[in-house]
Structure formats: structure tokens, C-alpha cells
C-alpha positions as CSV (number, residue, x, y, z in Angstrom):
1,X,-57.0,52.1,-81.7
2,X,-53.8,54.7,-81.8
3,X,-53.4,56.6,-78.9
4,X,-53.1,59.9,-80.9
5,X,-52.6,60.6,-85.0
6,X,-50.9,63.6,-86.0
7,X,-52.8,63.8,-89.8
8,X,-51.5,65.8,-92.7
9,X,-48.6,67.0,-91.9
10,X,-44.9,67.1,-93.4
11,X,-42.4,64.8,-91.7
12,X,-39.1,65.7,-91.3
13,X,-37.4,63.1,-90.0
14,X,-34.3,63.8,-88.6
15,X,-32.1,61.9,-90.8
16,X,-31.4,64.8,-93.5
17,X,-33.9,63.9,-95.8
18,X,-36.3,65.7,-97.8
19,X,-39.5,66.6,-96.2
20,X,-42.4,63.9,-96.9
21,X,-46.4,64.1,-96.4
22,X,-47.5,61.2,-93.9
23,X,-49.7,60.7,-91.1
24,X,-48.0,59.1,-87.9
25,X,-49.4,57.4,-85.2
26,X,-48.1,56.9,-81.1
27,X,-49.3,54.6,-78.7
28,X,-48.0,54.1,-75.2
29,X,-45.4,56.4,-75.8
30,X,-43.9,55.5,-78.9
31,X,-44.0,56.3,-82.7
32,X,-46.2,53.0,-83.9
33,X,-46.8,53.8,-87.7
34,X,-45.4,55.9,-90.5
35,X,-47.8,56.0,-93.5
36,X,-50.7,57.9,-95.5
37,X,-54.5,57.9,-94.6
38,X,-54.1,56.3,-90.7
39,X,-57.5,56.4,-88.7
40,X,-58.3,55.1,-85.7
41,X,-56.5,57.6,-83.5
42,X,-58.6,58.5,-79.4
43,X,-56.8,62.3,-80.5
44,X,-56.2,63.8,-83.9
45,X,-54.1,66.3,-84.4
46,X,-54.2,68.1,-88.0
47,X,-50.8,69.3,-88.9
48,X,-52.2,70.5,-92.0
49,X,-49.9,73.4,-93.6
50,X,-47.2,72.2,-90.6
51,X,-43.9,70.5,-90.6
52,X,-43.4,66.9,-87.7
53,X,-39.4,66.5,-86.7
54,X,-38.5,65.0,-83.6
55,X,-38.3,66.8,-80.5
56,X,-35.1,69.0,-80.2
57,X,-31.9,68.5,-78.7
58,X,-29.9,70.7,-77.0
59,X,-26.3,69.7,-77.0
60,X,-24.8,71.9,-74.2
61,X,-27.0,73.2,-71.5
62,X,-26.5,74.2,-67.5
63,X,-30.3,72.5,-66.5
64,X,-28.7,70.2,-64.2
65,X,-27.8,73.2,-62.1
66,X,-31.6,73.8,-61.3
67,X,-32.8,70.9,-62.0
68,X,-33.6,69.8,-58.4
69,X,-35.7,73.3,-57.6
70,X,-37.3,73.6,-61.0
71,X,-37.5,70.4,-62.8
72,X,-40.6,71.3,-65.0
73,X,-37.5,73.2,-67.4
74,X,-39.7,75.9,-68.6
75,X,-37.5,77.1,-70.5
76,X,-36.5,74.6,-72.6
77,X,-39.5,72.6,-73.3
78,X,-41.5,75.7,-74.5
79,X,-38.7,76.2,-77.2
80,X,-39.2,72.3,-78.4
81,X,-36.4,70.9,-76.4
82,X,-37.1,67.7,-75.1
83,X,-33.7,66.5,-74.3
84,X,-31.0,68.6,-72.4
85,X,-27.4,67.4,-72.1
86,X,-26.2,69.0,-69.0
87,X,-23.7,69.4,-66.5
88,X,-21.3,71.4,-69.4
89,X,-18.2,73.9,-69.0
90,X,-16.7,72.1,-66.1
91,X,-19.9,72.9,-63.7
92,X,-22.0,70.2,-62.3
93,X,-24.5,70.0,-59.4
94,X,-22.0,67.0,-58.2
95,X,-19.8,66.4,-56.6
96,X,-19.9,68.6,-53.5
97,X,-17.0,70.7,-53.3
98,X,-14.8,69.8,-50.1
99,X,-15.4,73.2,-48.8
100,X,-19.1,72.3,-48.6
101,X,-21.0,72.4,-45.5
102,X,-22.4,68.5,-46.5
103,X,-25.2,68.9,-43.4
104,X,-27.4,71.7,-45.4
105,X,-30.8,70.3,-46.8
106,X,-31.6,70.5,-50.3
107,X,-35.3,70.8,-50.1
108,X,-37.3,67.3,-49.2
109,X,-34.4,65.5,-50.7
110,X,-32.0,65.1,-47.9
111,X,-28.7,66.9,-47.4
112,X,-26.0,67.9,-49.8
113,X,-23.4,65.5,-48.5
114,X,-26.5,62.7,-49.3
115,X,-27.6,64.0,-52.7
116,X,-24.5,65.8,-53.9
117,X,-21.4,64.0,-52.1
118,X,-21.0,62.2,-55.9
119,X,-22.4,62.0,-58.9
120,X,-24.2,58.3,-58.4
121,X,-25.8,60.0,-55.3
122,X,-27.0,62.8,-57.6
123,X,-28.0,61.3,-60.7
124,X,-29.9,58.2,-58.2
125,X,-31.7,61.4,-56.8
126,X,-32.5,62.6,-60.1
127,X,-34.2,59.7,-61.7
128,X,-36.8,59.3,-59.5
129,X,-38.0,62.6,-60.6
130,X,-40.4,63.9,-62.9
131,X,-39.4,66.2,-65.6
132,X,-40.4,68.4,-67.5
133,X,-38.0,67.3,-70.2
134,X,-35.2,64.5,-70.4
135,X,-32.0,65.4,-69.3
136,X,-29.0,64.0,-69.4
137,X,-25.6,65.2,-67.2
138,X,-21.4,65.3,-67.7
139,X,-19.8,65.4,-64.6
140,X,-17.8,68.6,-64.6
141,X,-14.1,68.7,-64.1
142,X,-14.5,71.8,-61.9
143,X,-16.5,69.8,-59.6
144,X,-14.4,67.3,-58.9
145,X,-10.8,69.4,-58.4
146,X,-13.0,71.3,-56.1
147,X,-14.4,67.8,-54.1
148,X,-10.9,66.5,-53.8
149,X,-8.8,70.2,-53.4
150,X,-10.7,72.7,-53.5
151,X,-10.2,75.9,-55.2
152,X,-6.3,75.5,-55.2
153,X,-4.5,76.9,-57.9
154,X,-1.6,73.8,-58.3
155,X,-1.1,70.6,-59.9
156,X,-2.8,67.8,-57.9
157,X,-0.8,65.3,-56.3
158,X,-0.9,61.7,-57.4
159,X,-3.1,60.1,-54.8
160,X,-5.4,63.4,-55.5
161,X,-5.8,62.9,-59.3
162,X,-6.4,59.1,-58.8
163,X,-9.5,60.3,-56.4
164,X,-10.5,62.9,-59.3
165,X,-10.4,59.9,-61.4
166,X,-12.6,57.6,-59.2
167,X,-14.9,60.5,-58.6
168,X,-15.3,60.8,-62.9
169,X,-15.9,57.0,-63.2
170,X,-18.4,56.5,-60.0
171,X,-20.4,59.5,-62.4
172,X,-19.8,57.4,-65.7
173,X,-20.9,54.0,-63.8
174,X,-23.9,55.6,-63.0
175,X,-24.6,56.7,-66.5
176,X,-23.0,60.1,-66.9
177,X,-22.3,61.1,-70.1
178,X,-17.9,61.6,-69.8
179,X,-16.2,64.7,-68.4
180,X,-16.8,68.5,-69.1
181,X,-13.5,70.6,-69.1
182,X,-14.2,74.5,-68.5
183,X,-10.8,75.8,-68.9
184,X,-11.2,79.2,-69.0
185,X,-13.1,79.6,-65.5
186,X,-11.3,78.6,-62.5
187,X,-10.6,76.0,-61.3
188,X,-10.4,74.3,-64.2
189,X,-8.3,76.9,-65.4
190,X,-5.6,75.9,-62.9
191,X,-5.2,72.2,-64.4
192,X,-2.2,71.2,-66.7
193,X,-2.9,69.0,-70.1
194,X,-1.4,65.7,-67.9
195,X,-3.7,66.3,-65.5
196,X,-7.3,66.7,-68.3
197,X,-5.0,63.5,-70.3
198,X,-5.8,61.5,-67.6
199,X,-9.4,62.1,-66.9
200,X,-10.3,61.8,-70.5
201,X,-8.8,58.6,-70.5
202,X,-11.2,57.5,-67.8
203,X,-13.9,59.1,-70.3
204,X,-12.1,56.4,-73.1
205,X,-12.1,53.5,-71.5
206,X,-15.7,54.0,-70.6
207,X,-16.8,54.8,-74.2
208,X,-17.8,58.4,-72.8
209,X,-17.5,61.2,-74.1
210,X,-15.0,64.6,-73.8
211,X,-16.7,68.4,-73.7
212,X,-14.3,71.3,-73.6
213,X,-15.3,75.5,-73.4
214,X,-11.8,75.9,-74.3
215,X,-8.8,78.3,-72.6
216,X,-9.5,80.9,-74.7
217,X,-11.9,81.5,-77.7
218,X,-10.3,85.1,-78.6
219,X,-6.6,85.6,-78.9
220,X,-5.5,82.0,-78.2
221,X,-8.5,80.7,-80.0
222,X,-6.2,78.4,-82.6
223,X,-3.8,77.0,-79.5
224,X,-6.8,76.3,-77.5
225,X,-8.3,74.2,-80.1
226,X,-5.1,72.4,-80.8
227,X,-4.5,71.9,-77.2
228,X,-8.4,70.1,-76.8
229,X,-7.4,68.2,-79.7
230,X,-4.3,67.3,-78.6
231,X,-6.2,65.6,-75.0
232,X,-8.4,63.4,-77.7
233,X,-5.6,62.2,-79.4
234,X,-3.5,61.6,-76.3
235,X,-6.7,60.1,-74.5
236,X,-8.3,58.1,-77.4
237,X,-11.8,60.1,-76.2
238,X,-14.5,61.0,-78.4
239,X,-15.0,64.9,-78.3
240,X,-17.2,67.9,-78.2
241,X,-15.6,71.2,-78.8
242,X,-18.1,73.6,-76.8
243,X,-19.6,76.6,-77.9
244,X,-17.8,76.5,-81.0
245,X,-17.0,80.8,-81.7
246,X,-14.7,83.4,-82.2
247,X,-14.4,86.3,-79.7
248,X,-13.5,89.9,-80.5
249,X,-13.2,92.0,-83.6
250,X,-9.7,91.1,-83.8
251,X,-10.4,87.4,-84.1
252,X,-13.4,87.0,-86.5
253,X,-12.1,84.8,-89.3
254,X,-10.5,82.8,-87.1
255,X,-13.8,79.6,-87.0
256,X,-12.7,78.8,-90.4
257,X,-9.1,77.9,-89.2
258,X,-10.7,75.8,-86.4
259,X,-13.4,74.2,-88.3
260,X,-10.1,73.2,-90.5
261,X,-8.6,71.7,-87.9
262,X,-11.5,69.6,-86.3
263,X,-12.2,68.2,-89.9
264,X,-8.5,67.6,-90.1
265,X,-8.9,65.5,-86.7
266,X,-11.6,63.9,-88.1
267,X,-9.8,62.6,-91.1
268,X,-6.9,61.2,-88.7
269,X,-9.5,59.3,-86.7
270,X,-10.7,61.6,-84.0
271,X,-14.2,61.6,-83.4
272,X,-14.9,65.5,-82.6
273,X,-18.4,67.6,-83.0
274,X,-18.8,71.3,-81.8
275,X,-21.9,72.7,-81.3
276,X,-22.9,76.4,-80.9
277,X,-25.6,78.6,-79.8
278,X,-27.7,80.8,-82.7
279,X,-26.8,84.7,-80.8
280,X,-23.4,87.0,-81.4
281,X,-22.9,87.7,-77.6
282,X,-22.3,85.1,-74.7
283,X,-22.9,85.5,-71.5
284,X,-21.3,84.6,-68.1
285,X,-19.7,86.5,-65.0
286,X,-18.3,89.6,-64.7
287,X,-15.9,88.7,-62.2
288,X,-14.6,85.8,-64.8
289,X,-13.6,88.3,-67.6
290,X,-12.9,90.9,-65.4
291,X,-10.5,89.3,-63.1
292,X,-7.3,87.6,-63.5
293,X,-8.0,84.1,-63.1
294,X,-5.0,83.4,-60.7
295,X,-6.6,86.1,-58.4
296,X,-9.7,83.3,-58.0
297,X,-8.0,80.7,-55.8
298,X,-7.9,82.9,-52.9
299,X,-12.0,83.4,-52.9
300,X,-14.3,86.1,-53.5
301,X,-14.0,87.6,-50.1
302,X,-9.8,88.4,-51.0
303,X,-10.9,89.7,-54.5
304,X,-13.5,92.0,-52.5
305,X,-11.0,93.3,-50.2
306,X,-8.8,94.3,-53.5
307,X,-10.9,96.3,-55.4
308,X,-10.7,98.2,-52.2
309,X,-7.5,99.1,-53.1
310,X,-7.3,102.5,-55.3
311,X,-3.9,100.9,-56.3
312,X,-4.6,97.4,-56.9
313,X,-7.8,98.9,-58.9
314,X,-5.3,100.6,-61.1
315,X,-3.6,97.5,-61.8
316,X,-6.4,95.8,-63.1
317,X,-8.1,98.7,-64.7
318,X,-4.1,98.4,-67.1
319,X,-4.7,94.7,-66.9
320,X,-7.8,95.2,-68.7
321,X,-7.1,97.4,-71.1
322,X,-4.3,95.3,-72.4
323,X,-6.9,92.7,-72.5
324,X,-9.9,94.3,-73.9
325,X,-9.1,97.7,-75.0
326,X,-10.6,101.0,-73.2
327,X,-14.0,101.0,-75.0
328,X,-16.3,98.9,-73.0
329,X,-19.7,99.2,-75.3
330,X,-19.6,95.2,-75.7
331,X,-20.3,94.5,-72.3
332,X,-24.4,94.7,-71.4
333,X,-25.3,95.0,-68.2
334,X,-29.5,93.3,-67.8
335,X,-29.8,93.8,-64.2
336,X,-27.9,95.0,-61.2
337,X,-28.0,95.6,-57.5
338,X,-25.9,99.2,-58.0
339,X,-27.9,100.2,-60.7
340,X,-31.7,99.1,-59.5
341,X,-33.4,102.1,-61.9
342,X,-30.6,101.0,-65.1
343,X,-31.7,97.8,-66.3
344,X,-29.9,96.9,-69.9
345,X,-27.3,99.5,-70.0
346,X,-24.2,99.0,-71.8
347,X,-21.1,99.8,-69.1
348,X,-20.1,103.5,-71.0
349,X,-23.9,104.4,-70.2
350,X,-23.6,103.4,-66.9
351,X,-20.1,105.1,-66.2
352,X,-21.7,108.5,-67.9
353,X,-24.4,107.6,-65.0
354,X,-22.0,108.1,-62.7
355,X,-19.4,110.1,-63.9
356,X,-16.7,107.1,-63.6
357,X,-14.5,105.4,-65.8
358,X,-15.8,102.5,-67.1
359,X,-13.5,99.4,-65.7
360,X,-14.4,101.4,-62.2
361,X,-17.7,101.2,-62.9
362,X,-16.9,97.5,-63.4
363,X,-14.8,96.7,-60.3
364,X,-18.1,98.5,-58.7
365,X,-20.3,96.3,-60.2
366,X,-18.3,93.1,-58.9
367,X,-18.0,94.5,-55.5
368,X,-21.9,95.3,-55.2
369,X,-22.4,91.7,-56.6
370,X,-19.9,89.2,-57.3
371,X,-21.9,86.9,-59.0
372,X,-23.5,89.6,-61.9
373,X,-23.3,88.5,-65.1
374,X,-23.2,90.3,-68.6
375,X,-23.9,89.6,-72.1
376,X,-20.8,90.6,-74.1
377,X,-21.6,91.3,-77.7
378,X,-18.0,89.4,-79.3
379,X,-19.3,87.4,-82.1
380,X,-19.7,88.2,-85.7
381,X,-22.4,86.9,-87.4
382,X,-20.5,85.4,-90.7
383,X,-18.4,83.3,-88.2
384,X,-21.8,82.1,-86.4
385,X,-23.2,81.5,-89.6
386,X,-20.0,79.4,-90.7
387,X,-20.2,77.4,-87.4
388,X,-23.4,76.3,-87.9
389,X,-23.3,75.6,-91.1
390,X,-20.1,72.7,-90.5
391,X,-21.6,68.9,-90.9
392,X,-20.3,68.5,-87.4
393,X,-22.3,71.1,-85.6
394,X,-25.0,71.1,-82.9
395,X,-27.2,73.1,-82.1
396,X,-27.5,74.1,-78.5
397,X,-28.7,77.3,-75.8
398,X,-25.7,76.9,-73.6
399,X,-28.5,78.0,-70.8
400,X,-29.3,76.4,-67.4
401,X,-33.5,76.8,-66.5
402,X,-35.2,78.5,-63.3
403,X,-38.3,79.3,-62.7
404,X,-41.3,80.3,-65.0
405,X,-41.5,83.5,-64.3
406,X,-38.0,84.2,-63.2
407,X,-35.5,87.4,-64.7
408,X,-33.8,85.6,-67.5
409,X,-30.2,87.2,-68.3
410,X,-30.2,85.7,-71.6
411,X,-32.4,85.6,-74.4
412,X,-31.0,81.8,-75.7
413,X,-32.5,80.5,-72.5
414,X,-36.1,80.7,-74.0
415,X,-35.1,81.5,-78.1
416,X,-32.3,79.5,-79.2
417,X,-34.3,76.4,-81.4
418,X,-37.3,78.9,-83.0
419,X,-34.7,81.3,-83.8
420,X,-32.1,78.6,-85.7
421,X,-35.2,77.7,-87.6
422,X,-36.8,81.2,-88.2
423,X,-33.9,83.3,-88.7
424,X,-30.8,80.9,-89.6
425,X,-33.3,78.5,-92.2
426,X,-36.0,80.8,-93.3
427,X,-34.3,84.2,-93.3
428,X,-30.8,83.9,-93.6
429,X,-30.9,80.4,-95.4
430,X,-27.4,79.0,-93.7
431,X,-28.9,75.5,-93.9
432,X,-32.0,73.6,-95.2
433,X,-34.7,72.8,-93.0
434,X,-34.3,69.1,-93.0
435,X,-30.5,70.1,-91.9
436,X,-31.2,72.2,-89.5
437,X,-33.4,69.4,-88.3
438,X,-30.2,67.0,-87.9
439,X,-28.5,69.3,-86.5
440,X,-31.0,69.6,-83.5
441,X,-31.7,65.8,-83.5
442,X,-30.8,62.8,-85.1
443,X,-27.1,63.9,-84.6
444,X,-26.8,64.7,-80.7
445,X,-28.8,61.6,-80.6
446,X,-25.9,59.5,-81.8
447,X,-23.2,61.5,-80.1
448,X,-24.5,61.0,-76.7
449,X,-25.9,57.2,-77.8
450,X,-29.5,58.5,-76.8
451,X,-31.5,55.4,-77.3
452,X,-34.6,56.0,-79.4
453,X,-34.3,59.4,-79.4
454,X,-33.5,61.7,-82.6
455,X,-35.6,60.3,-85.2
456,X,-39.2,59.7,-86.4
457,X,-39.4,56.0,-87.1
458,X,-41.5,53.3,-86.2
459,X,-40.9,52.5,-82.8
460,X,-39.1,55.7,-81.6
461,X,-40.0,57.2,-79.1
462,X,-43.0,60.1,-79.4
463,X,-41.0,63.0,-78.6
464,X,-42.3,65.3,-80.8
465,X,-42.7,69.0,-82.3
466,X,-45.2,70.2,-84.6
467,X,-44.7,73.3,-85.9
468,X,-45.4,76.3,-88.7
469,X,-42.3,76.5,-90.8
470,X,-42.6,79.8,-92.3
471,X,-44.0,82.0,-88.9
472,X,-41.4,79.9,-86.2
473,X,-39.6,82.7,-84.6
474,X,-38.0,83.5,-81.6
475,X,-39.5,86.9,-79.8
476,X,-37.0,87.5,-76.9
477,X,-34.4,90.4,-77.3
478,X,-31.9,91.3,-75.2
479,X,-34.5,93.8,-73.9
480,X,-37.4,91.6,-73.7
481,X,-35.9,88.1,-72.9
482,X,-38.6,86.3,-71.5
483,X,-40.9,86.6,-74.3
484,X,-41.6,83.1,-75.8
485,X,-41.4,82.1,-79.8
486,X,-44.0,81.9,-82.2
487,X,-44.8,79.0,-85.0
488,X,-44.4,76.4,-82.4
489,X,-47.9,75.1,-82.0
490,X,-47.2,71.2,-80.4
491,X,-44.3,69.7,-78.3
492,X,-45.0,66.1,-77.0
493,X,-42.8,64.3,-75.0
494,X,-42.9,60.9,-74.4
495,X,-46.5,60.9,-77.1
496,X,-48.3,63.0,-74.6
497,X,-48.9,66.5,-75.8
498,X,-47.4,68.9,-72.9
499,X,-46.7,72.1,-75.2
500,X,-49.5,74.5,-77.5
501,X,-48.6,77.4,-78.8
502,X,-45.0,77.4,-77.3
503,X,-47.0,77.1,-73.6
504,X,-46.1,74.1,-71.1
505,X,-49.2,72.6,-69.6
506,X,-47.5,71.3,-66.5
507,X,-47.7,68.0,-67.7
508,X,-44.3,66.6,-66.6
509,X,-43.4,63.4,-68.7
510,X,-39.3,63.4,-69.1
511,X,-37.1,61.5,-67.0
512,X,-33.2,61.0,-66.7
513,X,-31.3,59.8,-70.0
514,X,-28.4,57.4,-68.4
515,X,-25.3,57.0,-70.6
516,X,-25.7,53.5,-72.3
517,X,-22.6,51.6,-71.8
């Protein structure tokens, strides 16, 4: 007797392959049989008129982050994810920064100097709790410059990079999946090529793997690629080039240079994906974009005190414009503690508000909140479409999780998966199904050596989605970002079904993936 048979529906398996009819059958937690007319199941599920893959993956995501206050992940299991590689762009929840008070609780779990002085101390915290989906965590190379110097804005000295270095491998020991490198946010920014070598060859030796949000995806979009490139060859390290996109009018075009040159890495034996995330605008800080990143190693409080400045305001108001340009209708503003009444305005609305220029209405904005965020609308779709379409692409939300019924900034956080499938396969037709499939399993699998995970096959684990191939959707707008998709009817994670109709049941079966060495 089968724990559970899903009956009649169309497997897609992960590998590529044409869609096949099949029943398939799970029992304590794992795919048991493949094959037509199975009976015997306790549960049935019909998937008549529905397509079975394997449950998603998403290849760059910030759930580590929350994942100690909400680790049901809401967010990502009602979209089909039931995997989440975290700890991306250079920010991880460990290790503490040195400028951490390491005495402050962290709920029931014990201090931060206990559960975040490393990694190891982290991801031992981690595993002995239930989740609401797997997860699986890079140590981020802004975490540990800021353990071992803080937010200083300088090469490190040698006995300092060898303790950056014994920070990445005590992460990697304990199962972390390699290093993230955020080099366009500070203080990752600071660091020289030597100094990211050197780490990814601690990644190298370890078998572990590289992930890089680049110094720049506009302007210097080409150097910033060959630079990241440059640290594999140098290093030996597998790679993931984050995020994979070009930013601003000025650059579109420019993916189909850089896909060149990761397929030309490829061929000269560097192993290198990208993955990217199915929307045309990103979203991060205000401050980040906003602000010269130099200005960052002094702390919030000094960049406070000079936007107080009608001078220094100028400065960067001319800064900016040589940057970005003087129209400002990219930027979106969801939510904002200067403009309570305003919600989703784009900045020119919100400076005809108030009767100020724009980059003032910015600096503002930053002074009234330092850590507001904006979705800036820099992508074209032909490049996003090019992207995903590459053989080396992943799919991912590039989105962290919080609490059910929390303010979302950013519709990817609860859309990206249904809207790949509905709008990128079924509307758009950028890739077949089964493709789009591989994209989202069987091949983040293998990057990140996720043991039975990836693919339906006889004696995979059941992690599972079951849905409607021509109504899958994603319903959250930029508007309305909390709304969840349609077409999803099943997700089950480790064979138990937690997900109907794109709704988590509470039922928390995931645990921590650990890199296998």
C-alpha cells in the first residue's frame, strides 16, 4: 500500500524531456514507482488534465535573512518552491558583524554572538528547525569583511583576509554552499579582485561554488562580467553569475555580449551558470543607488547629517544626474514613511506632490528612512527574454520571505515560478514547458549537488507540484503584490501535500540542504 498516488496526470520530469502520461506513487517520503494504472494508494490524487514536475528551485533567494522569525517561507512554497538557495549578493544572516552587540537575543534561540558569531553556529541552529521549505545558504562575502573589519572601506591586511578566509571555510565545513560576492553594495564594493581571488579559492578547494551580483549591470555591465570571470579562472571555482540583466535604456543589447562571454568561459573550461528573475525592474535600497558608495563606510548616521547639507545635496543631486539622467520615472516608490497617503508613486509624482525636485524628493526619502527601498523599472523585456532563454540559465525570485501577511515590496517575492510558466511558456513561448521545467529543477539541482532533489525518478525524493498548464499565472502587480498565482493546485514537499490551490496548510516538512562534500 502507496502512501499517496498522483493518477493521470502528465509527468514532466525535469530532465528536458517530452511530457509523458504516468501515474506515480510516494511512500515515506520518496518517489517509489513511475508507471501506468498504479493502485493501492491510502490518498489519490487525480491530476487528470494537469502536468507533475518536481518541486521548483529557486536559484538566488534572501530567505536566510528571515528564516529564523518566519521559517514556514510563505512566500515561496505557495509559488511551488520547495528549495531556496540563500544567503546571495554578499548578505548572510552569519557571521555577526564585529560591530554587533553579540549579547542581544534572537528569540528562544540564544544570543547573536551564539547563533550568528559564524556560519557553523548558524546553520547548526538552522537544522534543527522545521521549514516550511528546504533551504540551502552561501555565506556572504559582506558578512565576513564586516565580522573581521567592519564597514571599512580598504584593502584588508594579511592576517585579516586569512581570518575572512577561515570564517568562509568554517561556513563550507559546515555545509554552506561557497561564497556570495555583492560587489556593487558596500562593503563588498570596497574589496579588490586579490582579495575575492582568494576567497574563491577557499570556495575551489572545497568543491563549492562562486555567486557574484556583479559591480555594475549598466554602464560597466561587459567589465563586470569579465572581471567575475576573470576570479573563476584565477580561482579554479565553479560560478554563478547572479541576476543575469542589463540595466538602463542605454544598455539593452548588451546580455547578448555577456551570454557570449559566459559560453566562451564555458568552452575554455569554466563551469559558469546565471540565473535571473522573470520581471523588467529590480528592486533594492534607495540609499544604494542613490549614494556614492564610498560615502557608505562612514555609516548611515554621517550620510544623514549630509543630506543636511543644501550644498552637499547639490553635489549629489549633479552626481546623480551624471549617473542616471534628470528624469526619474523609473524609480517606484511602494511605501514610505514621508509619503504615508502615496503608496506606489513614481518619484516625478511624488516631487509634483510636493513641489520639489525629484533627487530632493529622493535625499528626503533616504533621510525619513534609510532603509526604503524602490523598484526601478531598468530592464527590457527582449534582453529578459534572451536570458532566460540561454541553456545555462536559472530561474530564481532574488526575494527573501517575511510574514504571511506582511507588505511585500516586490511582486517576485510571491510570482516569479507561475509567471515563468504562464507568461514566459504559454504566452510569450521563450522556452518549452519541459525547459522551463529544467530550468527550475533538474539543473540547480546539479549546480548546488542537491542530493535527490530535481527530478521525478524512482526513488527521489516527493517534492512535488501539480499544476494546470494552460491557467498557471501569477496575479501580483506592482500594485497588488501580495496576491497569490493561479493554476497551481498541489505542492508536496517531502510526499506530504502542504500546498492547494497556491495556499500553505502550515504543514512544515523542509529542513536544511547541507552542501555535500
Amino acid at each position: 500500500m502507496y502512501d499517496l498516488i498522483i493518477k493521470n496526470g502528465k509527468i514532466i520530469d525535469g530532465t528536458g524531456s517530452p511530457a509523458y502520461r504516468a501515474d506515480l506513487a510516494v511512500s515515506n517520503g520518496k518517489i517509489v514507482r513511475i508507471d501506468r494504472g498504479i493502485t493501492g494508494g491510502k490518498k489519490v490524487i487525480d491530476a487528470a488534465g494537469l502536468v507533475v514536475t518536481p518541486g521548483f528551485i529557486d536559484s538566488h533567494s534572501h530567505a536566510d535573512l528571515g528564516l529564523l522569525a518566519y521559517p514556514e517561507q510563505t512566500q515561496k512554497i505557495q509559488q511551488g518552491i520547495t528549495t531556496s538557495i540563500s544567503g546571495q549578493c554578499g548578505f548572510s544572516r552569519a557571521p555577526l558583524s564585529r560591530d554587533a552587540d553579540p549579547s542581544v537575543p534572537i528569540g528562544t534561540y540564544g544570543t547573536k554572538g551564539e547563533v550568528l558569531g559564524t556560519m557553523g553556529r548558524f546553520l547548526d541552529t538552522v537544522k534543527d528547525i522545521p521549514l516550511g521549505a528546504n533551504s540551502a545558504v552561501f555565506v556572504g562575502h559582506d558578512a565576513i569583511r564586516r565580522a573581521v573589519m567592519g564597514a571599512e572601506n580598504r584593502a584588508p591586511s594579511t592576517e585579516e583576509l586569512e581570518r575572512m578566509k577561515q570564517l568562509l571555510r568554517d561556513g563550507i565545513e559546515h555545509g554552506a554552499m561557497g561564497v556570495s560576492f555583492g560587489l556593487t553594495y558596500p562593503s563588498s564594493c570596497y574589496a579588490k579582485i586579490d582579495e575575492l581571488i582568494e576567497l574563491a579559492k577557499v570556495a575551489a578547494e572545497n568543491n563549492a561554488l562562486v555567486a557574484a551580483h556583479i559591480r555594475d549591470e549598466g554602464d560597466q555591465l561587459v567589465r563586470s562580467t569579465a572581471e567575475f570571470l576573470s576570479i573563476l579562472k584565477a580561482s579554479g571555482a565553479r560560478g554563478i553569475h547572479s541576476h543575469h540583466k542589463s540595466m538602463g535604456s542605454n544598455n539593452w543589447g548588451k546580455v547578448s555580449h555577456t551570454l557570449r562571454m559566459l559560453d566562451q568561459a564555458n568552452e575554455e573550461g569554466v563551469d559558469v551558470y546565471c540565473d535571473v528573475y522573470p520581471y523588467c525592474a529590480s528592486n533594492t535600497d534607495l540609499i544604494d543607488n542613490f549614494i556614492p558608495q564610498e560615502l557608505h563606510s562612514e555609516g548611515t548616521e554621517s550620510i544623514l547629517k549630509l543630506l543636511e547639507s543644501p550644498q552637499k545635496r547639490e553635489e549629489l543631486r549633479q552626481y546623480n544626474i551624471a549617473k542616471w539622467g534628470e528624469d526619474l520615472s523609473w524609480v517606484l516608490i511602494t511605501r514610505s514613511k514621508l509619503f504615508p497617503d502615496h503608496p506606489d508613486k513614481r518619484i516625478p509624482e511624488l516631487a509634483a506632490l510636493c513641489g520639489k525636485d525629484p533627487y530632493d524628493v529622493v535625499f528626503d526619502l533616504i533621510q525619513a528612512q534609510p532603509t526604503i527601498t524602490a523598484n526601478y523599472f531598468m530592464v527590457c523585456e527582449e534582453d529578459l527574454e534572451l536570458v532566460m532563454a540561454h541553456p545555462r540559465a536559472m530561474i530564481c525570485t532574488d526575494s527573501g520571505v517575511t510574514a504571511p501577511n506582511a507588505g511585500i515590496a516586490h511582486p517576485r517575492m510571491v510570482g516569479s515560478f507561475p509567471r515563468a510558466l504562464g507568461r514566459y511558456v504559454r504566452e510569450r513561448k521563450v522556452v518549452s514547458l519541459p525547459e522551463m521545467i529544467r530550468k527550475m529543477t533538474a539543473m540547480p539541482a546539479a549546480v548546488y549537488s542537491l542530493t535527490g532533489k530535481g527530478l521525478l525518478a524512482e526513488g527521489f525524493d516527493a517534492d512535488i507540484c501539480i499544476f494546470d498548464p494552460d491557467t498557471i499565472i501569477d496575479r501580483a502587480t506592482f500594485s497588488e503584490r501580495t496576491l497569490k498565482a493561479e493554476g497551481l493546485n498541489y505542492v508536496l514537499l517531502g510526499g506530504e501535500v502542504v500546498v492547494e490551490d497556491a495556499v500553505f496548510n502550515g504543514k512544515c516538512m523542509g529542513k536544511l540542504l547541507l552542501r555535500r562534500r
